[in-house]
C-alpha positions as CSV (number, residue, x, y, z in Angstrom):
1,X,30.9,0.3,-4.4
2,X,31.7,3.9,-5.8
3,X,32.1,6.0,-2.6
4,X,32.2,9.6,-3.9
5,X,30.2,10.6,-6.7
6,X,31.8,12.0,-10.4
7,X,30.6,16.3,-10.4
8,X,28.7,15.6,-13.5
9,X,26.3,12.8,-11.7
10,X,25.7,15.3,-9.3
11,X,25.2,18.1,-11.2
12,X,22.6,16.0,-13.2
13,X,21.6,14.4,-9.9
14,X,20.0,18.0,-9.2
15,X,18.4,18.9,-12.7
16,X,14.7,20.1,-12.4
17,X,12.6,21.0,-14.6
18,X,11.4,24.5,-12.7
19,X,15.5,25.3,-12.2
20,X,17.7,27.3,-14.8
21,X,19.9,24.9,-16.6
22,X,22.4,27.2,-17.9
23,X,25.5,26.3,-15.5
24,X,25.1,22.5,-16.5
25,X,25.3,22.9,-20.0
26,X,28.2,25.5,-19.9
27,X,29.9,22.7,-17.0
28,X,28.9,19.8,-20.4
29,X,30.4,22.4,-22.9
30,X,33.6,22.7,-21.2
31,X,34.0,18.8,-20.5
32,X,33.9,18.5,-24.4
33,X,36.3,21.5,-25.4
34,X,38.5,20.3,-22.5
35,X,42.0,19.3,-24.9
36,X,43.4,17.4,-21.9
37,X,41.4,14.8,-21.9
38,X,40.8,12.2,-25.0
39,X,37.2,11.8,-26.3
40,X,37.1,8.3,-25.0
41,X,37.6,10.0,-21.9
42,X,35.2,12.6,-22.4
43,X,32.5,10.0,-23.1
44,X,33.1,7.2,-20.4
45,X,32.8,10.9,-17.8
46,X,29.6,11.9,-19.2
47,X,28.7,7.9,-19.6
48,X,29.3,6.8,-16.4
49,X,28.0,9.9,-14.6
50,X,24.4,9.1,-16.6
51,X,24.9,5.1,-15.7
52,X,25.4,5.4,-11.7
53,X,22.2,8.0,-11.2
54,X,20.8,5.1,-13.5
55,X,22.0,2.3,-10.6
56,X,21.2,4.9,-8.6
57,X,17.1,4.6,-9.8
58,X,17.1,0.6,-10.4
59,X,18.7,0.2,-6.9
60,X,15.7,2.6,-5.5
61,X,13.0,0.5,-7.8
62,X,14.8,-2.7,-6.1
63,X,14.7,-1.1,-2.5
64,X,10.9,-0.3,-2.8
65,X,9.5,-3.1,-4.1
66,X,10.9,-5.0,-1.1
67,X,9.7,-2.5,1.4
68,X,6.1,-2.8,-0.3
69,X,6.6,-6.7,0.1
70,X,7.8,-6.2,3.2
71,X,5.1,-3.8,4.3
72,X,2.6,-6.4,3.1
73,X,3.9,-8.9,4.9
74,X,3.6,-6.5,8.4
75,X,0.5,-5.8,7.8
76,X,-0.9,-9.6,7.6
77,X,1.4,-10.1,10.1
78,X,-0.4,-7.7,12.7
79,X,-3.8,-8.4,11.4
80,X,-3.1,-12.5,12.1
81,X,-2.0,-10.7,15.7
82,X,-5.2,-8.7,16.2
83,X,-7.3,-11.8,15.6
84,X,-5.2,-14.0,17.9
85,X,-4.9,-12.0,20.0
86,X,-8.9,-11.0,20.2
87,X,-9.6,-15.1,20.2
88,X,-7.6,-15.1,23.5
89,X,-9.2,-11.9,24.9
90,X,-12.7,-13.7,24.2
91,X,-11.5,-17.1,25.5
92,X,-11.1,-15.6,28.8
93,X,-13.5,-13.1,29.2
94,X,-11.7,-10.3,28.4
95,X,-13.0,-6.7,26.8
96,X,-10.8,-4.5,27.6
97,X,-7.3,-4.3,29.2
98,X,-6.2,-0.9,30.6
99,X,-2.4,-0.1,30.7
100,X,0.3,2.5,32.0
101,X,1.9,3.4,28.6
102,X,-0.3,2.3,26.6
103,X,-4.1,3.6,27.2
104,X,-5.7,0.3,26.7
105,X,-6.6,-2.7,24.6
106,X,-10.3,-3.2,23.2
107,X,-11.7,-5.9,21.6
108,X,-13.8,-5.0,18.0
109,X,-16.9,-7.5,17.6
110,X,-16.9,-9.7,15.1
111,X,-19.2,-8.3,12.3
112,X,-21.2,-10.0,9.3
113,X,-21.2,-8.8,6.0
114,X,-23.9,-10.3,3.7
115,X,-23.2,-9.5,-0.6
116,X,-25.5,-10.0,-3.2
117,X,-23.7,-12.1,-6.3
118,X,-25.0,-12.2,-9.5
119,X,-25.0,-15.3,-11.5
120,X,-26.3,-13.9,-15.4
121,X,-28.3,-17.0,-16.8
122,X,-28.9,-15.2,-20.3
123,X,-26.6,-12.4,-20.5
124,X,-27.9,-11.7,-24.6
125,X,-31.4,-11.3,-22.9
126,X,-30.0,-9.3,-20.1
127,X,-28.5,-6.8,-22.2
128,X,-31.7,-6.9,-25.2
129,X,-33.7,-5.2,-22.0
130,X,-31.2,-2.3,-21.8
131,X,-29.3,-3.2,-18.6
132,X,-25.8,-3.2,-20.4
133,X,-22.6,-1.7,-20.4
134,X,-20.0,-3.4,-22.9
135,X,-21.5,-6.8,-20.5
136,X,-24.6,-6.9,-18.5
137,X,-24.4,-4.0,-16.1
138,X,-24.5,-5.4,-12.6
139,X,-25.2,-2.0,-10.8
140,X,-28.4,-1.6,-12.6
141,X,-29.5,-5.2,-12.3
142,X,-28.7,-5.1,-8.3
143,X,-30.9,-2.0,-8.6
144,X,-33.6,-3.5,-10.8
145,X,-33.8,-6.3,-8.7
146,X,-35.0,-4.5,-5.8
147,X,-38.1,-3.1,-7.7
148,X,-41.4,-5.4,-8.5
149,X,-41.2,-4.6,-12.4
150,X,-36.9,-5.8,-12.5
151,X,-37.9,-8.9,-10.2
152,X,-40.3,-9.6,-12.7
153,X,-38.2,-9.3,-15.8
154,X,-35.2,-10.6,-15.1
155,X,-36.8,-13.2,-12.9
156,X,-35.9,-15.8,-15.5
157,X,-32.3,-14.3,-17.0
158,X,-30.4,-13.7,-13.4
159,X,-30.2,-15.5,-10.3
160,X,-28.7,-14.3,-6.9
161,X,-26.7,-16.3,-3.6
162,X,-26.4,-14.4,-1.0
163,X,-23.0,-14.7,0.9
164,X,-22.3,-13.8,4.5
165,X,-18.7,-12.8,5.4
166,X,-17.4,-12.9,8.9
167,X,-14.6,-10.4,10.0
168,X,-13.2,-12.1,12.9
169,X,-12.7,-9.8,16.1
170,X,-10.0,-7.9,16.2
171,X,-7.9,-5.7,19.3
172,X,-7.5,-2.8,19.3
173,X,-4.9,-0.6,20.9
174,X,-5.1,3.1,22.3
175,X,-2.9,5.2,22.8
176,X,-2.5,8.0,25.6
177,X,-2.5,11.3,23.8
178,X,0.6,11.9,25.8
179,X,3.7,12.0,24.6
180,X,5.7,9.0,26.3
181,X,8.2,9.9,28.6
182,X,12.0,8.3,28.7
183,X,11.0,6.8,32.1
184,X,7.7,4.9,30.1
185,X,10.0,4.3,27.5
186,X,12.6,2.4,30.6
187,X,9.4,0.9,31.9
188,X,8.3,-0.5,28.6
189,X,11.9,-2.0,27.9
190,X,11.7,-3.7,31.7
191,X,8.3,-5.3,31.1
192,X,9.9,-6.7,27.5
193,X,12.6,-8.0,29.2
194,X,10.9,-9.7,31.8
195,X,8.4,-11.2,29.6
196,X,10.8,-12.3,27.4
């Protein structure tokens, strides 16, 4: 691992497009009128300095793709919590738990979501009655649908199922709109402890 980086990689590190660029061509033009130095020289400097901020941007590329994994991963992780969590809450009676630090813990109910889906029998026919896009369009059919005159036309060319989805209830945690203290903070790190 290269510790310090080459002056030209960070010269070129801090190009913009909204900055003058005059000092970093007059810094390139010396590097190539430099006599000292053989051109193999001259082009391995100017190489390499282009190839780290390169390792620089496929090591950053890397780096973020795992975080977005790993931020994925959280966020299942703490919705698989919520629900568990809830589940236990309801199993014991449980709406709402108050705390010190943390303000307290409520439960969300679960909820039901019920979604129209389109199944096109005849989409040729569907689209010969204007309710097209490049493919049947769905938004107008939904809408047509709910009118006596699209029931009637399209009774024949659509049908519909209607799904319910549940979303499980979830916890919920609020916060004091305090700034914690050190000594909550201590408390906090006492209670982990001792659970734990």
């Amino acid at each position: 691992m290269k510790l310090i980086n080459y002056k030209l990689e960070n010269q070129i590190e801090y190009l913009t497009k909204d900055k003058p660029t005059k000092f970093f061509k007059e810094y390139l033009q010396g590097i190539l009128e430099d006599t000292s130095k053989a051109y193999y020289q001259k082009a391995d400097y100017v190489g390499l300095s282009m190839n780290e901020l390169k390792a620089k941007i496929d090591t950053l590329s890397q780096s973020i793709k795992q975080f977005q994994e790993y931020k994925k991963k959280l966020s299942t992780s703490l919705d698989i919590a919520k629900e568990i969590i809830a589940t236990v809450f309801l199993d014991n009676g449980i709406e709402r738990i108050d705390g010190n630090i943390v303000s307290s813990i409520t439960l969300t109910k679960e909820a039901r979501k019920t979604k129209r889906i389109l199944d096109i029998l005849d989409s040729n026919e569907v689209m010969r009655l204007g309710y097209v896009k490049f493919e049947p369009d769905i938004e107008a059919i939904e809408k047509a649908l709910e009118t006596k005159e699209g029931l009637k036309e399209l009774d024949k060319l659509v049908s519909t199922v209607l799904t319910t989805i549940t979303v499980p209830a979830k916890v919920k945690v609020n916060i004091k709109h305090s700034i914690i203290s050190d000594n909550q903070i201590d408390e906090l790190e006492n209670i982990i402890e001792d659970v734990a």
